[in-house]
C-alpha positions, 0 to 999 in steps of 0.5 A: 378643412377643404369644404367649397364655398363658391356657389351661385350667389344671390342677394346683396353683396356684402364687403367684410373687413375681418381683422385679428385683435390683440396683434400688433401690427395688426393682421386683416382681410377684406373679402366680399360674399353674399349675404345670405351665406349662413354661419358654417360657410361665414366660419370656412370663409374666415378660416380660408381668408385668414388661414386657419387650418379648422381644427378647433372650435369657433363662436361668433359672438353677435349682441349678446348671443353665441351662435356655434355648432351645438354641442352636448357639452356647452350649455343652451346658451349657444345658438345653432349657427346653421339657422342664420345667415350673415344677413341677419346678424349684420344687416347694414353697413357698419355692423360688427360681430366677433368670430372666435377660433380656438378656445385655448388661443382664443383667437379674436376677429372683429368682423365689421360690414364695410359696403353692401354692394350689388351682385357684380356677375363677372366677379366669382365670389367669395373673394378677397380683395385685400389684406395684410400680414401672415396668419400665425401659425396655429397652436402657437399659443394665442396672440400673447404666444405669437408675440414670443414665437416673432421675437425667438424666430428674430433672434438667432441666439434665442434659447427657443430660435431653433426648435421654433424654426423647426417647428414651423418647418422654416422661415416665417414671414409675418409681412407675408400676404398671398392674395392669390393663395387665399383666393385659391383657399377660398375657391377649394383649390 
């Protein structure tokens, strides 16, 4: 999923806070890009900030409507993502609209604008600015399976502990938060 999203960034600034729901204690981002990026790089933004590796479908869901890649096996219900920019979707502060990743984890993230800010020319953009917790490891089976894999990986006797040890290639820290490496991510670094 290596696909850069820094470019030369006109237009207001906007200020997201992108928050994974039904996990607890909860997993967000704070990232700042330009408005008028359109859905497909919204969609590498939110892979990199969170730590997705791309290998599923997404939709973001936005009053109502779909917006995704088209694809000959879902209905016309869904809208063509690369016709729209952030802009249009959230046009104020305090817009929200949800980003769906993996169909079968059903991954949810609300998507809320929290400040709409002017171009700062010494900052590089996308970038993030805060956040919190480890992403979960893809295909772990969706917030209620990463609820599961935490509790195996905590206890050393649990009958799962050593294959999901394995699995996940070692330890795994749910606390864990590298601004820096994400803003590699977000860079293509």
């Amino acid at each position: 999923m290596r696909k850069r999203l820094g470019k030369s960034v006109t237009g207001s600034i906007y200020q997201l806070k992108i928050t994974l729901e039904r996990v607890r204690p909860p997993i967000w981002r704070r990232v700042q890009t330009s408005g008028n990026i359109f859905l497909p790089e919204l969609h590498y933004l939110v892979q990199a900030a969170m730590g997705w590796q791309g290998g599923h479908l997404h939709t973001f869901h936005v009053d109502g409507d779909y917006y995704g890649e088209r694809d000959q096996d879902f209905d016309d219900t869904m809208l063509d993502e690369r016709k729209v920019m952030l802009a249009h979707i959230a046009p104020a502060e305090k817009s929200k609209f949800r980003y769906e990743y993996d169909f079968g984890d059903d991954w949810r993230h609300l998507i809320v604008v929290e400040k709409i800010l002017t171009v700062d020319t010494a900052q590089t953009y996308p970038v993030c600015v805060a956040g919190k917790r480890a992403c979960p490891p893809e295909d772990c089976g969706g917030p209620w399976g990463y609820a599961e894999f935490l509790e195996a990986l905590a206890i050393p006797e649990h009958e799962q502990n050593k294959e999901l040890s394995e699995w996940i290639g070692g330890a795994f820290d749910p606390e864990a938060f590298d601004i820096a490496a994400v803003n590699a991510r977000l860079r293509g670094a």
